[in-house]
C-alpha positions as CSV (number, residue, x, y, z in Angstrom):
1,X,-14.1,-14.1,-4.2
2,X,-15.4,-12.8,-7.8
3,X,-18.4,-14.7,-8.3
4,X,-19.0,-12.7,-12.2
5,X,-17.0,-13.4,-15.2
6,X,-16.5,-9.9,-15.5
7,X,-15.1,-9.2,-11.6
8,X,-12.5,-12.3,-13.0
9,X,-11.7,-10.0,-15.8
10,X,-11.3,-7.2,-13.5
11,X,-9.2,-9.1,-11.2
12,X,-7.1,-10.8,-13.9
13,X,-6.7,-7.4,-15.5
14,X,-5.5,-5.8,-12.1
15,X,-3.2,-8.6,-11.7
16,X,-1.7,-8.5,-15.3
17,X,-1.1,-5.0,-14.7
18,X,0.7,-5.6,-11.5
19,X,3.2,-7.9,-13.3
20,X,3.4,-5.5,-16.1
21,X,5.2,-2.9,-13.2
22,X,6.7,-5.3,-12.1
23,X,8.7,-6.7,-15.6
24,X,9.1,-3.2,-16.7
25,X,11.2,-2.1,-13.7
26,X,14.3,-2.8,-16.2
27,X,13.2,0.1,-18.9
28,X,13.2,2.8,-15.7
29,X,11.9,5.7,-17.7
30,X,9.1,4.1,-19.3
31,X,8.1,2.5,-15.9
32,X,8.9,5.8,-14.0
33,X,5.9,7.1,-16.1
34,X,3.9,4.2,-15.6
35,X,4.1,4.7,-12.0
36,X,4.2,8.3,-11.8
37,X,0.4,8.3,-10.4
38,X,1.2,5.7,-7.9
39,X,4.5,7.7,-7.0
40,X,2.8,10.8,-6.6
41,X,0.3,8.8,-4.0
42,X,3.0,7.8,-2.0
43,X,4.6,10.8,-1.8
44,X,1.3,12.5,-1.2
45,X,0.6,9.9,2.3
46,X,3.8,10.5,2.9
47,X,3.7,14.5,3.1
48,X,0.1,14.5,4.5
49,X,1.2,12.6,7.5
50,X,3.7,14.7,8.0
51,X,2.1,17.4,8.4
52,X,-0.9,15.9,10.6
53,X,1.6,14.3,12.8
54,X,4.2,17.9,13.2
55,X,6.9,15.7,11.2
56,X,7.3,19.4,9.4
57,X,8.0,18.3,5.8
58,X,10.9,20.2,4.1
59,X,10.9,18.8,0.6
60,X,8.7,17.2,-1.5
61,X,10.3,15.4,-4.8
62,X,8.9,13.3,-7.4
63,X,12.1,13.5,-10.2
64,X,13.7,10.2,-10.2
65,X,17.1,10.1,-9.4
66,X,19.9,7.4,-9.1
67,X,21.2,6.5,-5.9
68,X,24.1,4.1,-6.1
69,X,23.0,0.7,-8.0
70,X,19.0,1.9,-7.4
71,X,16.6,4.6,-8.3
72,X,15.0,6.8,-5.7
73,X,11.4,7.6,-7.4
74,X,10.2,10.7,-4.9
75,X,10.9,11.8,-1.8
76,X,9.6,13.7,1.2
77,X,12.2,15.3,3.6
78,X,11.2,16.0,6.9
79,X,12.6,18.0,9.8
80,X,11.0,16.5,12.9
81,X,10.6,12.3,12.9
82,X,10.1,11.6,16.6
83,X,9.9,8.4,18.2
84,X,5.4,9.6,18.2
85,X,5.5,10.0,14.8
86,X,8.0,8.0,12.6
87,X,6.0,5.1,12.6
88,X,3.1,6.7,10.8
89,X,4.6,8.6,8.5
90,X,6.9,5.6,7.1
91,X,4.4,3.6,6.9
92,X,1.8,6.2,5.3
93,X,1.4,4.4,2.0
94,X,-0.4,1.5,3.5
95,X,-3.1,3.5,3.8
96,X,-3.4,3.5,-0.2
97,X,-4.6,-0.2,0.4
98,X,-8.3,1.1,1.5
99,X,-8.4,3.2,-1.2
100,X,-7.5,0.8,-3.8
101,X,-10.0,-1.4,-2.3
102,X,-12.4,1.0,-2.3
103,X,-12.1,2.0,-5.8
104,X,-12.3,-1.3,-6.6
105,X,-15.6,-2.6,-5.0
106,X,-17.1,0.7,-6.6
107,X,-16.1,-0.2,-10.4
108,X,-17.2,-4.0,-9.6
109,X,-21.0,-2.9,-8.2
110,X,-21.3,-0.4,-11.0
111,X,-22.2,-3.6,-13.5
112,X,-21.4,-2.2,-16.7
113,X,-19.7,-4.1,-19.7
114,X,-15.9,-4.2,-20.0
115,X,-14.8,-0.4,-22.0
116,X,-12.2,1.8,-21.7
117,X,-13.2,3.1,-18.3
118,X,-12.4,-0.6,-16.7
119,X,-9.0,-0.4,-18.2
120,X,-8.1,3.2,-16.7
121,X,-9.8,2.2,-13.5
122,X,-7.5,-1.4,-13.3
123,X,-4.8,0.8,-14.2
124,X,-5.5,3.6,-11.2
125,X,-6.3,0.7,-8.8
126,X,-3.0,-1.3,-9.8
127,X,-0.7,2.1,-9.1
128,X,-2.0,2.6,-5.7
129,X,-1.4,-1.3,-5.0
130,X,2.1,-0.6,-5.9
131,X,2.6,2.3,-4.3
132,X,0.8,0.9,-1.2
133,X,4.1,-1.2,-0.1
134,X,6.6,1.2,1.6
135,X,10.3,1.1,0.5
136,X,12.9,0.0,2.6
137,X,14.3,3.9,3.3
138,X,10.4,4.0,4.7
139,X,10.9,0.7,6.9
140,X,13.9,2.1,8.3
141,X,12.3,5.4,9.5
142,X,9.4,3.6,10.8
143,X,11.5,0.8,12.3
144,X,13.4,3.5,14.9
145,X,10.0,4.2,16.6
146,X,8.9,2.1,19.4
147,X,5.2,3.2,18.4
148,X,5.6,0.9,15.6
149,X,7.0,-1.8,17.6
150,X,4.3,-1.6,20.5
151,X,1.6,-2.1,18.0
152,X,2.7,-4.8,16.0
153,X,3.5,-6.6,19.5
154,X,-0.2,-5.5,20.5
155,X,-1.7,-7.0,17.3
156,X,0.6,-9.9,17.6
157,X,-0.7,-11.2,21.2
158,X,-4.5,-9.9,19.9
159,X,-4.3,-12.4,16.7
160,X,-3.1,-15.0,18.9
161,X,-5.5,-14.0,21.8
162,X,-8.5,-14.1,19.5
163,X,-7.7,-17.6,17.0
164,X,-7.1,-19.2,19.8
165,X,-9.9,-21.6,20.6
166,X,-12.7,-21.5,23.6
167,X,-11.9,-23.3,26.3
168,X,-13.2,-27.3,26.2
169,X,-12.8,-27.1,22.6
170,X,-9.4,-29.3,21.5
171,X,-7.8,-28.0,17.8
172,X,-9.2,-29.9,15.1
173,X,-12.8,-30.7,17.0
174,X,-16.1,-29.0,16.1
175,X,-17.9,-27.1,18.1
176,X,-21.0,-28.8,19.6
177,X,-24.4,-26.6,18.7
């Protein structure tokens, strides 16, 4: 929780800039530049899992192109998604969330007065936020793989398994110390 007025300003500034990609979705060309760093991050996760993972990537787009009532904003073809693999690679971008983060908690502990550097950093940070969230095409891909579906079971019965109280303790009561 920001405890600083300027880590307030930071936050307010990241989230402002969030809606700002959000509103602007209607004028596409000025928002596909707006974006184009955050686009060219997801790509990027995207590709470089592919190719850690042998999903052999065949193309790599970042023009965007209309596709029915929608816009496709990049793309990344690949030539091998396997039940081991499709999973990771649809859901690459997530992995923009610890960067963002990280990015973020550096700017914050530097301590210096609000200039032009905070805005470009909010702006950097608020990209890969964006980017982070996977389309539905990504979903899709990653939904076919029972990798995908074995972990989120697995962290399903591990959050339950680990809120759960300790035994003698009723929900609601305190623990005696």
């Amino acid at each position: 929780m920001p405890e600083h007025p300027r880590e307030w300003l930071f936050v307010g500034g990241l989230v402002a800039a969030l809606a700002l990609f959000h509103w602007i979705r209607r004028a596409f060309w000025l928002f596909s530049v707006l974006v184009l760093p955050g686009t060219l991050a997801h790509e990027t996760c995207h590709l470089l899992l592919g190719l850690l993972l042998n999903g052999q990537p065949a193309r790599f787009n970042l023009w965007p192109r209309r596709d029915g009532n929608g816009w496709i904003m990049g793309s990344v073809s690949f030539g091998n998604l396997r039940w081991y693999n499709a999973f990771f690679i649809g859901m690459a971008p997530l992995l923009l969330l610890p960067l963002a983060w990280g990015l973020m908690t550096w700017r914050l502990g530097l301590g210096v007065a609000w200039r032009w550097q905070e805005g470009l950093a909010v702006y950097l940070i608020a990209n890969l936020v964006y980017a982070a969230l996977p389309s539905w095409v990504d979903v899709k891909a990653a939904a076919k793989s029972p990798v995908g579906w074995l972990l989120l079971a697995g962290g399903l019965a591990w959050g339950y398994r680990t809120l759960q109280p300790p035994p003698g303790v009723q929900p609601g009561m305190t623990r005696p110390r």
